[in-house]
C-alpha positions as CSV (number, residue, x, y, z in Angstrom):
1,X,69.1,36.2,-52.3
2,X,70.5,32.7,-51.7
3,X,68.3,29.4,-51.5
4,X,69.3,29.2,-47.9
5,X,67.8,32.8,-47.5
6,X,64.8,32.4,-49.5
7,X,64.1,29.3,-47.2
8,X,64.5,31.0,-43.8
9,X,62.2,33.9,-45.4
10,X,59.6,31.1,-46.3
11,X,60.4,29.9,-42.5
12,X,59.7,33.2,-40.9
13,X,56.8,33.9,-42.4
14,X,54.9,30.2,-41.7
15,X,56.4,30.2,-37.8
16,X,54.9,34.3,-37.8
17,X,51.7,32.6,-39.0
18,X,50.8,29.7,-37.5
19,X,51.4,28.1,-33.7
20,X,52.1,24.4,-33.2
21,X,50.0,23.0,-30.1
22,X,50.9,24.1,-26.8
23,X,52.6,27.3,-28.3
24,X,50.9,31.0,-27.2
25,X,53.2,32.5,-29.0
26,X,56.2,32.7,-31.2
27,X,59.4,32.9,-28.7
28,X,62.0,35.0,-29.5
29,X,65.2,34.2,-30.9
30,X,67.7,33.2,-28.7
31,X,71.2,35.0,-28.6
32,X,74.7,34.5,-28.8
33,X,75.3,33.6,-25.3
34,X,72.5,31.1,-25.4
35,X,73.7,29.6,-28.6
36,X,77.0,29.0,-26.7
37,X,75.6,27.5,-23.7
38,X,73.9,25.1,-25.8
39,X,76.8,23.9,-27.6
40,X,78.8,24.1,-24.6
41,X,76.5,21.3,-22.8
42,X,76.1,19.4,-25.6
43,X,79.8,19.1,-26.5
44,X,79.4,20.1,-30.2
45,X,78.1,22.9,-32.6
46,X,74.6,22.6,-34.3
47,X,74.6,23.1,-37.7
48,X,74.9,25.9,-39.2
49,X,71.1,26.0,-40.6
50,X,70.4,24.7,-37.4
51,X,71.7,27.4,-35.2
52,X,70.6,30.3,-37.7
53,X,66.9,29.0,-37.3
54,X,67.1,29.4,-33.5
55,X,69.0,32.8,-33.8
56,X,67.2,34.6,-36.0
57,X,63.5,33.0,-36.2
58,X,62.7,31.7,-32.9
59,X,63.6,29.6,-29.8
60,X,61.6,26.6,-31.1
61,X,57.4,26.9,-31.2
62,X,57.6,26.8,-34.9
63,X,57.6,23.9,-37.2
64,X,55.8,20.2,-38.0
65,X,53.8,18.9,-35.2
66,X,54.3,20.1,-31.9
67,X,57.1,22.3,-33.7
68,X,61.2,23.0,-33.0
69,X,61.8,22.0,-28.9
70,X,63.3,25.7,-27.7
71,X,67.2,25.0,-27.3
72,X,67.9,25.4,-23.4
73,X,64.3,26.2,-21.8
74,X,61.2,24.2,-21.5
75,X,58.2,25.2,-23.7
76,X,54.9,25.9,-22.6
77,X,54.3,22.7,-23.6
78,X,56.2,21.4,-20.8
79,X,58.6,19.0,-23.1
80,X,62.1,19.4,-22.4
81,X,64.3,21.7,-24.6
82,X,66.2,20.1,-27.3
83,X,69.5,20.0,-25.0
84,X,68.1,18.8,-22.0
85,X,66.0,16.1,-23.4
86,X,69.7,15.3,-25.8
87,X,71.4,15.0,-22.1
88,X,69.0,12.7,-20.9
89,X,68.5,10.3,-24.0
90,X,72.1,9.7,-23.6
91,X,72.2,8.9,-20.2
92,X,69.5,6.9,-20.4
93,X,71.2,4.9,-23.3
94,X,74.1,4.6,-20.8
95,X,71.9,2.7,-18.8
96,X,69.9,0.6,-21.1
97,X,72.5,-0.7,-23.3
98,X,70.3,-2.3,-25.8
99,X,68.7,1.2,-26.5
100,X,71.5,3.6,-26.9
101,X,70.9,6.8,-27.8
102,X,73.6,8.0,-30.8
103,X,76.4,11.1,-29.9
104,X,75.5,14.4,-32.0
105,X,71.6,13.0,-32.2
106,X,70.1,16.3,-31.0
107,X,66.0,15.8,-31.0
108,X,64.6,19.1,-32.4
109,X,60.8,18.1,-32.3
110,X,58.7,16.2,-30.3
111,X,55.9,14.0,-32.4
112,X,53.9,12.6,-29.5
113,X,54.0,9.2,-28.6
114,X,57.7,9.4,-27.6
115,X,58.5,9.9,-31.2
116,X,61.1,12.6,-32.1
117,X,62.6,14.2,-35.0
118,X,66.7,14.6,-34.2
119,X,69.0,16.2,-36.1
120,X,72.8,14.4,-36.9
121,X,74.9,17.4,-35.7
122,X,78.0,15.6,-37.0
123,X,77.0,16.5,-40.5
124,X,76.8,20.3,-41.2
125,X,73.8,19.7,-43.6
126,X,71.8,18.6,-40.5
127,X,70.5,15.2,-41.6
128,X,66.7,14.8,-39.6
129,X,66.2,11.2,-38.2
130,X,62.6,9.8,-37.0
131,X,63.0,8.4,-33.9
132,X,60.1,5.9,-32.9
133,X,60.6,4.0,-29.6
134,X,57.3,2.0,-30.1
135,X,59.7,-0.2,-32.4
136,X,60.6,-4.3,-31.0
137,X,64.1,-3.3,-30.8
138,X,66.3,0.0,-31.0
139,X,67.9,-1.3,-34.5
140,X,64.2,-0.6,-36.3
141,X,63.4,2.4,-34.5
142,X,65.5,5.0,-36.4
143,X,64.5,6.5,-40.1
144,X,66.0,8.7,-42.5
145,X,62.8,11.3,-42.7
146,X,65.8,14.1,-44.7
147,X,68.7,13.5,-46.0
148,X,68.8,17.3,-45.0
149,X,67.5,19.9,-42.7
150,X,67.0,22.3,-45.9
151,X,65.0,19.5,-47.2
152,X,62.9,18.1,-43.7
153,X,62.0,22.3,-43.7
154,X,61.1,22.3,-47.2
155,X,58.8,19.4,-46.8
156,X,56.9,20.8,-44.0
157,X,56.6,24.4,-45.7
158,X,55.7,22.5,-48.9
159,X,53.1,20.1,-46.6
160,X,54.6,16.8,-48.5
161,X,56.4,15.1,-45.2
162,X,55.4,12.2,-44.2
163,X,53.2,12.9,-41.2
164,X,50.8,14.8,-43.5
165,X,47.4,13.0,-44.2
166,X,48.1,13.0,-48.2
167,X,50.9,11.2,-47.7
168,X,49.7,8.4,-45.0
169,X,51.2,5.2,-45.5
170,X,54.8,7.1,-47.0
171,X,57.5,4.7,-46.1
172,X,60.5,6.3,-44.3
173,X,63.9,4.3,-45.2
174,X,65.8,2.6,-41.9
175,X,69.0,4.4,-40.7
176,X,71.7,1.9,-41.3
177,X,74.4,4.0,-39.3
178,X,72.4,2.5,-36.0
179,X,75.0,0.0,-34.5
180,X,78.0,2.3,-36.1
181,X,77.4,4.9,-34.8
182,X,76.0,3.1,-31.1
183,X,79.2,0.9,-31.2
184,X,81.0,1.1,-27.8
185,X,84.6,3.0,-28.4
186,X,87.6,1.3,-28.4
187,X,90.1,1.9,-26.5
């Protein structure tokens, strides 16, 4: 069994186990079509760790905090799915050009507070960002919380993110890709 398998096993079984607030139950996975809906809106592919988790263990209710947003339909919850709530970050950074909001930046859980964990879709490792909007300015409100998705779903199995009470106070590094990656295009 390969260490991606032995991790979605370790997945399965915790999102089987336990519910994140606002979740009745474990949704099930979504299917092909969905999957291709998704990407289609979004204009790009998840990655691949990314999409297996919503194809073969669940359409969101399972992770830290409030757990994974489900990919095209709202939760019980009544947060946005991860594609919808992508859609409108970016329009909204379209409007308020001092907060834009970065392409392939898909938020994939919802912390409260209008803090989100997003996932960097233009890596296929699936780098997990925080997002926290209570920051002075958009430049110090992005943090590298994974350098991987394998390692942000590790850390919640293995209760040693950053958001757990033993580890109050862990300092999260600042993304330094903000303005890069924010920078108006060139024509």
């Amino acid at each position: 069994m390969t260490e991606i398998e032995q991790l979605l096993t370790r997945v399965a079984s915790q999102a089987r186990n336990s519910r994140p607030w606002g979740w009745p139950s474990l949704p099930e996975p979504v299917d092909a079509d969905t999957l291709d809906r998704a990407e289609a809106a979004l204009g790009f592919a998840l990655p691949p760790l990314l999409a297996t988790l919503y194809r073969r263990i669940g359409d969101g209710g399972f992770g830290p905090s409030y757990g994974l947003l489900p990919l095209l339909d709202s939760p019980p919850s009544g947060e946005p799915a991860a594609v919808a709530q992508y859609l409108a970050n970016r329009e909204e950074g379209r409007k308020d050009p001092d907060w834009p909001w970065p392409e392939h930046m898909l938020p994939i859980s919802h912390w409260g507070c209008g803090m989100y964990a997003c996932v960097d879709c233009r890596d296929r490792t699936g780098p997990v960002l925080l997002f926290e909007p209570n920051a002075d300015a958009a430049d110090d409100a992005w943090f590298v919380d994974a350098l991987t998705l394998t390692d942000w779903l590790t850390a919640w199995l293995d209760g040693t993110g950053w958001y757990e009470e033993p580890n109050d106070g862990m300092e999260l590094a600042r993304w330094t890709e903000f303005r890069i990656r924010t920078a108006p295009k060139r024509a």
